[in-house]
N, C-alpha and C positions, 0 to 999 in steps of 0.2 A: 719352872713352867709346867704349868697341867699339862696332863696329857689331850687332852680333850682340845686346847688351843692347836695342839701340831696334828691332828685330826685331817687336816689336807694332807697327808701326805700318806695316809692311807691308799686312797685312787694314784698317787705318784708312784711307788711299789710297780706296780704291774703294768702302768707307762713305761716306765723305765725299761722292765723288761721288755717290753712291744718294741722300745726303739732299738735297744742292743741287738733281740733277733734279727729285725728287719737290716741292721748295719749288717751283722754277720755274713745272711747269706744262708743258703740251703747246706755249705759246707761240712756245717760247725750242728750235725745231727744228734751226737754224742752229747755237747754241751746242753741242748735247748730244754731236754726235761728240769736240767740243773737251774736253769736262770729263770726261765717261768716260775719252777717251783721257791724258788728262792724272792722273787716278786711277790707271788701268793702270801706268802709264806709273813713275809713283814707285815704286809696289810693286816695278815690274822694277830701275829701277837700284838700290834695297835691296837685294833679292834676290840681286843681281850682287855686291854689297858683302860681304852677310853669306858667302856662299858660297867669295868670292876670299880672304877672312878666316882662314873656318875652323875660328872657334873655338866650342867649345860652351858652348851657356848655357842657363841654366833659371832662371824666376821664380814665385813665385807666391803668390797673396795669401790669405786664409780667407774661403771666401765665406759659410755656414752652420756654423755652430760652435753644435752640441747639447751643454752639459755638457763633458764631456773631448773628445768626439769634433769634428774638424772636419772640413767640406769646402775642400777647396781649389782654385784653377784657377789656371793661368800658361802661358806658351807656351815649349817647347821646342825651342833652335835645335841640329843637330846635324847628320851630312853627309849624315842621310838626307832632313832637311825643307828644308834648303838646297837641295837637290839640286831635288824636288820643289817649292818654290817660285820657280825659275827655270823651271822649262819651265809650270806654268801660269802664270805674267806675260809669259813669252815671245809664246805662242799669245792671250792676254787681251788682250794689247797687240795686233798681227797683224788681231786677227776685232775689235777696233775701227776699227784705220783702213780694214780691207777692207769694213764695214758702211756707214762713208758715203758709200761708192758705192753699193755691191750695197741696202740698204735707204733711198737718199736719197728717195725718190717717198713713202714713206710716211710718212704723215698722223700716225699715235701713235710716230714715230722718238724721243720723248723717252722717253715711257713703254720703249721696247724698250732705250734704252741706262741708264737707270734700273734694270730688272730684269738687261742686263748686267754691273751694277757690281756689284749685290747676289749677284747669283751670284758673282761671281768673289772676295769677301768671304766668303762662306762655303765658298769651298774652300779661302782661306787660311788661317781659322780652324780647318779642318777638319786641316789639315798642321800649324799651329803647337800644336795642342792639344796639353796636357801630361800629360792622361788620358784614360781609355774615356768618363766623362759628357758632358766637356765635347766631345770628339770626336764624340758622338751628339746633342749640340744643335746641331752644326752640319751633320753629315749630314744631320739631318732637314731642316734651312733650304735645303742643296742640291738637296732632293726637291719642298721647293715652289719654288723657283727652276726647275728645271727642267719642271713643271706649267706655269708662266704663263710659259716661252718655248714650250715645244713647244705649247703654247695659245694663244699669241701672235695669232694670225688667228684670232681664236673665231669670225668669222663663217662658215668655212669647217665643217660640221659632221665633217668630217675631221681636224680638226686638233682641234675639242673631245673627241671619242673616244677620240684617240693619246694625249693629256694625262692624262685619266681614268685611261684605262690604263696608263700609264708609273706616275702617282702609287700607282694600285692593287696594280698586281703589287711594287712598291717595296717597298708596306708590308709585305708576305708577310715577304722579307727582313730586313727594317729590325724588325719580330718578333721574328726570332731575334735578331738583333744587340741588342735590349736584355735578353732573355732572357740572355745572355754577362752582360751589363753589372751584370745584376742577382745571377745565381750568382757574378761575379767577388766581387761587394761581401761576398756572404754568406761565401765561404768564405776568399779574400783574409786574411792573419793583417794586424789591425788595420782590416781594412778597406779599404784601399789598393788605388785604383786607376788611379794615377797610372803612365806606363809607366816610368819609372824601379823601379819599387817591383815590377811584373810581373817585370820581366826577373833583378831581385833572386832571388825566388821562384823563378821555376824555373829560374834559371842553377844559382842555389848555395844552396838548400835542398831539394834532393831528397826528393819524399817529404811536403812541405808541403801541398801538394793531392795528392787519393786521384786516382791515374791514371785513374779513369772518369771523374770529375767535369773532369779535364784536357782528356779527351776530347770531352766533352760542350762544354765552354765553347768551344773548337775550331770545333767542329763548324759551332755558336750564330752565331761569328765569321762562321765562311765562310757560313753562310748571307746573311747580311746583303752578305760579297760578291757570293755569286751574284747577287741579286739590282739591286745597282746595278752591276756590270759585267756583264750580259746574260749570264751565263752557263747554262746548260745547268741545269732547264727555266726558269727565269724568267726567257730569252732575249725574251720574244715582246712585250717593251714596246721594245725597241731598234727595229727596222724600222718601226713606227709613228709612230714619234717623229719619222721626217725628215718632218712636216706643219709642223713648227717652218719658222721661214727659214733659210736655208741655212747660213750664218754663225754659228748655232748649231748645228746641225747638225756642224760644225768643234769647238765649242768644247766639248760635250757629251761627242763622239767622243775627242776627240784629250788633252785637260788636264783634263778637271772632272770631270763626274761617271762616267762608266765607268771615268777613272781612281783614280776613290776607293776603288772594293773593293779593284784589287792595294795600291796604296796601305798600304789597313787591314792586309790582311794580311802586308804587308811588317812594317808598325809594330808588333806580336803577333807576330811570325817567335818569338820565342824561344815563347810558346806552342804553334804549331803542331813545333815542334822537339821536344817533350817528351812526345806522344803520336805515334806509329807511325800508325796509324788513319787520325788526320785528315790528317796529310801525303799518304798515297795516298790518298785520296780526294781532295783537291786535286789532286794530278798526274794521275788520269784523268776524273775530269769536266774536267778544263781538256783534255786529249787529246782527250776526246770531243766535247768541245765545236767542238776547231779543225777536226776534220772533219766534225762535223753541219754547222756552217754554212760551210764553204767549198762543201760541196756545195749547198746550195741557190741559195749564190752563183752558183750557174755556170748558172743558166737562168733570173737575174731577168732583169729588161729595164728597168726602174728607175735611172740612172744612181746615186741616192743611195741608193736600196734593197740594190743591191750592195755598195754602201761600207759601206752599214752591219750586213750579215752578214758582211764582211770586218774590220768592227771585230768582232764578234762572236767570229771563229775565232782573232783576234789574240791577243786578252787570254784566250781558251784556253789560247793558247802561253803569254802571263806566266804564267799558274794552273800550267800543267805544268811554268815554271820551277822554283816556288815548291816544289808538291809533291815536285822531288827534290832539294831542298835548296840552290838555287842564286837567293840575293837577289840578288846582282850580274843576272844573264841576269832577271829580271822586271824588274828596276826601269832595268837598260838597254835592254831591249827596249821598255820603256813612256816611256823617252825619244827615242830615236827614232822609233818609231810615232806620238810627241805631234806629231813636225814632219812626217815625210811624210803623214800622216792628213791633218792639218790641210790641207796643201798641196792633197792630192785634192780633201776638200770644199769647198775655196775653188775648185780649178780645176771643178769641178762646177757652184758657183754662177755662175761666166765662164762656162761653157755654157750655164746656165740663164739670165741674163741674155742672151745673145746671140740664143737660139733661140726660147724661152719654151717647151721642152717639156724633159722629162728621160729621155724615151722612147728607148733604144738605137735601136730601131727606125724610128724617125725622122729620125735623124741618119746621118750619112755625110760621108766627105771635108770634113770642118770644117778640118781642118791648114791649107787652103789658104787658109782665112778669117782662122783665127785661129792664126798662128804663135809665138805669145808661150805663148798657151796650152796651146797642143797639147805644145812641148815641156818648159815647167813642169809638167803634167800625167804625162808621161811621165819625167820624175826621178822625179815621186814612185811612176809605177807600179814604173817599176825599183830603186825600195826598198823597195816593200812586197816586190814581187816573190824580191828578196833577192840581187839581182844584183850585183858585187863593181864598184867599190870603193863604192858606195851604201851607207848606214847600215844599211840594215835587211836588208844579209848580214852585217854585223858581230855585231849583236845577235843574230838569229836561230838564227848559226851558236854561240852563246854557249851558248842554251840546248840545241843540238840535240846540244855538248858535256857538255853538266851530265847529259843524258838517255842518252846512250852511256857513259857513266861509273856512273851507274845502271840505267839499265833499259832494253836494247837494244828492247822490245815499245814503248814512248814514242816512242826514236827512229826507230823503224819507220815511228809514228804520225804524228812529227814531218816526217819525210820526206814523207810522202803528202800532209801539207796544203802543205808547201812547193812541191811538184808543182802541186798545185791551186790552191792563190794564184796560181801563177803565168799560169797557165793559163786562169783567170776575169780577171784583169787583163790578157792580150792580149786576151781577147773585147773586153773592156771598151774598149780603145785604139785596135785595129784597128776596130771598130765605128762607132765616133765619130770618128777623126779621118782614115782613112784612103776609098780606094774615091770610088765617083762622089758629089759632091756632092748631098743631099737639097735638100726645097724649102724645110726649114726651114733649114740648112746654107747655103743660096744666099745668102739676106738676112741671115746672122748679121756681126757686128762685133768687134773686139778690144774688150776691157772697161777700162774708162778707168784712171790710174794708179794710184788710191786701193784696187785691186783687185791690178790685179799687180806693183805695189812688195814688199806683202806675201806674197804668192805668190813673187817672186823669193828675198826673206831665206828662208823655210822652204825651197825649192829648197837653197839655199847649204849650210843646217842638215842637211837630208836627203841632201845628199851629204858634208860632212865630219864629222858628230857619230859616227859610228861609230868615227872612227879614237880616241877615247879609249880604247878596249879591244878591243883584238887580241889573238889566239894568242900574239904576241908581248910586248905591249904590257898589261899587265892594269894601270892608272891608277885608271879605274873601281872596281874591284875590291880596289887596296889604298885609295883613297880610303872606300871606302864600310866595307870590312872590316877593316882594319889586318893585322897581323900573320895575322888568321884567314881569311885570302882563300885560295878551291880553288888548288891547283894542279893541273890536268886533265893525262891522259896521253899520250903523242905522241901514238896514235893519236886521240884525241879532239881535241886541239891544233894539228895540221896537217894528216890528212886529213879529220875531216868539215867544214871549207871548201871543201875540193877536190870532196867530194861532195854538198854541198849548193850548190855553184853551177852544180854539173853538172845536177842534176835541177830548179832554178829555168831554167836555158837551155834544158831539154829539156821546159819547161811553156812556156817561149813559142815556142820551133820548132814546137809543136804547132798553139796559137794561131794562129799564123803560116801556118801549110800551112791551118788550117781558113779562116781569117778573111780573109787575103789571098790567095794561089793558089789558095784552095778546092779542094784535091785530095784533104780531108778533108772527109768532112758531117757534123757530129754532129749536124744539126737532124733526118736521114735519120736516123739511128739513135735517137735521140729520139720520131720520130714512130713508130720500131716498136714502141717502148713506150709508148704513150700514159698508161698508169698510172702508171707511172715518173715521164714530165712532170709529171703532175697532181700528181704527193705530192710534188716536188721545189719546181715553184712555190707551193705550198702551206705550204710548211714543216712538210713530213711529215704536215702536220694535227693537231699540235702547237695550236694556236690551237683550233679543231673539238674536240679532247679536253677540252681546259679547257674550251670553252663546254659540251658535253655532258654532262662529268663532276664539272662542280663549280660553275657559273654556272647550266645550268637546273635541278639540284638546287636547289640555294640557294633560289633562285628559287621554286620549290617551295613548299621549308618557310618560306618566308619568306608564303607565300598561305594557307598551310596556318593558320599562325600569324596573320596577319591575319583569316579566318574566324572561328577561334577567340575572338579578341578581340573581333568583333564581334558577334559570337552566343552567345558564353557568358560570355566576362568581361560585356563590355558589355551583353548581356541579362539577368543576373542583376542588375546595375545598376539599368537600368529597371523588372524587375520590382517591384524591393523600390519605386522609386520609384511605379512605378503604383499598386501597394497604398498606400502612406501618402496617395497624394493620392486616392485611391478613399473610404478611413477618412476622411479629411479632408471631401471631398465629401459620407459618409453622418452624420458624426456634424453638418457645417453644418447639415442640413437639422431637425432636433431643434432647432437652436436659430432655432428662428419666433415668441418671443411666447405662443405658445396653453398656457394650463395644461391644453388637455387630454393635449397630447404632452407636456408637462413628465409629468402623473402618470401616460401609458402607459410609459412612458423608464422610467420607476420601478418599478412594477411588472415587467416585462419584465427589468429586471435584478436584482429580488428573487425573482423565479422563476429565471432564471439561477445565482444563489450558491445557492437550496436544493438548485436538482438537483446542484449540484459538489459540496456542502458531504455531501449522501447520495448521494452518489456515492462520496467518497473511504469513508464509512462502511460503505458493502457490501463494497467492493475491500478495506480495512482487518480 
């Protein structure tokens, strides 16, 4: 049997583990890193199998069968889920052994690698689905997986807050996304909403769905991206979320859930392909994206906060892939950024375990403490950063190809956040590892091996996964595309590397003048703007609109509506109630025994029917 047929049993792995913890019990602390990791751990070498393989396969059984009509669900292996189920088993596997270090002191460590497993089961499920339903039962299981990690320390009322909000602004998104799921069904000939049957449709029936309703289902789509890859406005549950522990924080970031929106939209590429519209809309919110939150990046002081507006402006970059037509440059770029991300938030949490604060501002000259870290730390800035031969100038300069080839205003775009990444990650390096040792810096420690084992493989990842697809070399590209793979133009093929490692060197020369010989101040310049500071730590106030514009509304009519139900639904309630028990009370009292109230009762109500009886006769 192929390997690619036992393909379900991938996401089974780390079920399996979710159920043993959960049977266990908080008792069994010791074991839990072993049996997570050991779940992980199968799904990777699958993954590895089905992918070395190659081959495509498709199952699937009838799960609802109305009359003629069925539903059906199966899992689809093919080089785009293979592809994607090796880099989240890769990082799954990684942020388990680096957690029984980083979270060994804690007391619910079973319950945390329990919702581990479950998460990382419902991304596989998420990747092997064979349609839009079943792909939306398991996104949704990803939104509460990721609620009760980012909640993880409920005691902390910061971390129940992030949570709320993470699951809340989700659902916005995850709205649209079944709003798609539901016009697919309706308009879909047969029904069919299996991605085979999609790609049918609007490969090679032109014309089968009305171009607006394409548009629209689109649109539907990317909403539900925006929304779980933080993008541009339903960014503002990502930076809240590192309340989570660190470890997730990696896993959330870098393979699971922010990877699920490009993901989906990769998966629906031939939808987005068939309406104009939505394609540019996806290329410039993703654009816009990568430089609203690089800029804010550059004056947090948050060592995770920063990572995580730089995942933010990343998966910008995928969006902006995607929108000018280039799946190879998203879904390469989102394999490299899965390993050097990860590497950051792992070298983040070896800080945070060292120091116990996450404060830029508090840290200084660590290098000399922790040498392991400081330069695992610094691979991976130098791949975000996009500095050559590191991965993520390979990917980067992928997309920034696919954007010169399209729309020189993108890669205009594109250039400027690569400046800026660059340039927020010197702060970020020189800050922390560089300069005279802080007080918290002084007592800090190297982080034991169970931390930087894993940290070293994604180092290794983060400097040679790039080389799969070069200017020269496109592997990636026919692997994933066949025959239909871009062929980009010299000048897009050999010099924008030349000028995108230019302008990544001349964001950390910057860096560098400001943060080490400080012969630059941006703090001085900064402070002449003090409004500027404010909206830039702030997140333009981004967060402040929504609470003003749509939260104390709500709020509102939600008081407005509760009034109302108490004073007038519910009043009229009572009233009718107080009369019947009023009638009840007056007609009790008539019944005492006495005939003389029996024959007043009588009379009284034979004078009553005369006056109505000549009543109705005069009116009459």
């Amino acid at each position: 049997m192929a390997y690619s047929q036992a393909a379900w049993l991938i996401p089974v792995f780390p079920l399996a583990a979710f159920l043993v913890l959960t049977a266990l019990g908080r008792s069994f602390r010791r074991t839990a890193p072993i049996i997570a990791s050991i779940g992980t751990l199968g799904s990777l070498v699958l993954s590895i199998l089905v992918m070395v393989e190659g081959i495509e396969y498709r199952d699937r059984i009838d799960w609802i069968k109305i009359g003629d009509f069925a539903l059906s669900i199966g899992f689809d292996v093919n080089h785009l889920t293979s592809l994607m189920l090796v880099i989240v088993s890769i990082v799954s596997f990684l942020v388990c052994i680096y957690s029984a270090g980083y979270m060994r002191d804690d007391e619910r460590l079973t319950v945390f690698y329990g919702y581990v497993s479950l998460f990382v089961f419902a991304m596989m499920g998420l990747v092997l689905a064979d349609n839009m339903l079943m792909l939306y039962l398991f996104w949704e299981l990803v939104g509460v997986c990721s609620y009760l990690l980012v909640g993880f320390w409920f005691h902390k009322p910061e971390a129940k807050a992030a949570a709320k909000k993470a699951f809340i602004v989700t659902r916005i998104g995850d709205a649209g996304l079944l709003l798609a799921v539901l016009l697919l069904f309706w308009y879909m000939p047969n029904h069919a909403l299996d991605f085979v049957g999609i790609q049918n449709v609007f490969q090679g029936q032109s014309g089968a769905v009305d171009a607006g309703i394409t548009t629209l289902i689109a649109l539907l789509v990317f909403m539900g991206a925006v929304g779980k890859s933080g993008q541009f406005p339903l960014h503002v549950w990502l930076p809240d979320a590192m309340e989570g522990p660190t470890p997730i924080s990696a896993l959330i970031h870098a393979a699971t859930m922010v990877a699920a929106g490009v993901f989906l939209i990769a998966r629906t590429f031939v939808l987005f392909e068939a309406s104009a519209v939505a394609m540019d809309t996806v290329a410039y919110i993703g654009a816009f994206t990568a430089l609203f939150a690089a800029t804010i990046a550059l004056v947090q002081h948050d060592v995770k906060r920063i990572l995580a507006y730089s995942t933010i402006s990343q998966l910008g970059y995928m969006m902006m892939a995607l929108g000018v037509g280039s799946l190879t440059g998203a879904m390469f770029h989102l394999m490299t950024h899965a390993f050097f991300k990860a590497l950051l938030f792992l070298g983040a949490g070896s800080i945070i375990h060292a120091t116990d604060t996450q404060d830029i501002r508090e840290l200084g000259g660590l290098g000399r403490r922790m040498r392991l870290t400081a330069l695992l730390f610094g691979v991976g800035a130098l791949a975000l950063s996009g500095i050559p031969p590191f991965a993520g100038f390979w990917s980067k300069d992928t997309i920034l190809a696919a954007a010169l080839d399209s729309n020189p205003v993108l890669f205009a775009a594109g250039l400027l956040g690569a400046l800026l990444t660059a340039l927020y990650m010197a702060r970020l390096y020189f800050r922390i590892f560089t300069g005279k040792p802080s007080a918290a810096s002084e007592a800090a420690h190297e982080s034991p091996a169970s931390m930087t084992v894993p940290m070293l493989v994604l180092a290794v990842l983060a400097i040679g996964a790039g080389f799969v697809e070069t200017p020269w070399y496109g592997g990636l590209s026919h692997w994933l595309l066949g025959d239909e793979a871009p062929v980009h133009t010299a000048v897009a093929g050999y010099t924008v590397p030349i000028i995108g490692a230019a302008v990544a060197l001349l964001g950390l020369y910057i860096g560098w003048l400001a943060y080490v010989k400080r012969t630059i101040r941006p703090a001085a310049a900064l402070d002449s703007m003090p409004g500027m500071r404010k909206l830039l730590q702030n997140g333009y106030g981004i967060d402040a609109l929504f609470i003003n514009g749509i939260v104390k509304p709500y709020r509102l009519l939600g008081s407005c509506v509760q009034l109302f139900d108490r004073y007038v639904v519910d009043g009229l309630v009572q009233l009718v109630a107080y009369g019947v028990a009023s009638l009840g009370r007056g007609t009790a009292r008539l019944q005492n025994g006495q005939v003389q109230t029996y024959g007043l009762a009588a009379i009284i109500g034979l004078l009553v029917l005369i006056v109505v009886l000549a009543g109705r006769r005069l009116w009459s």
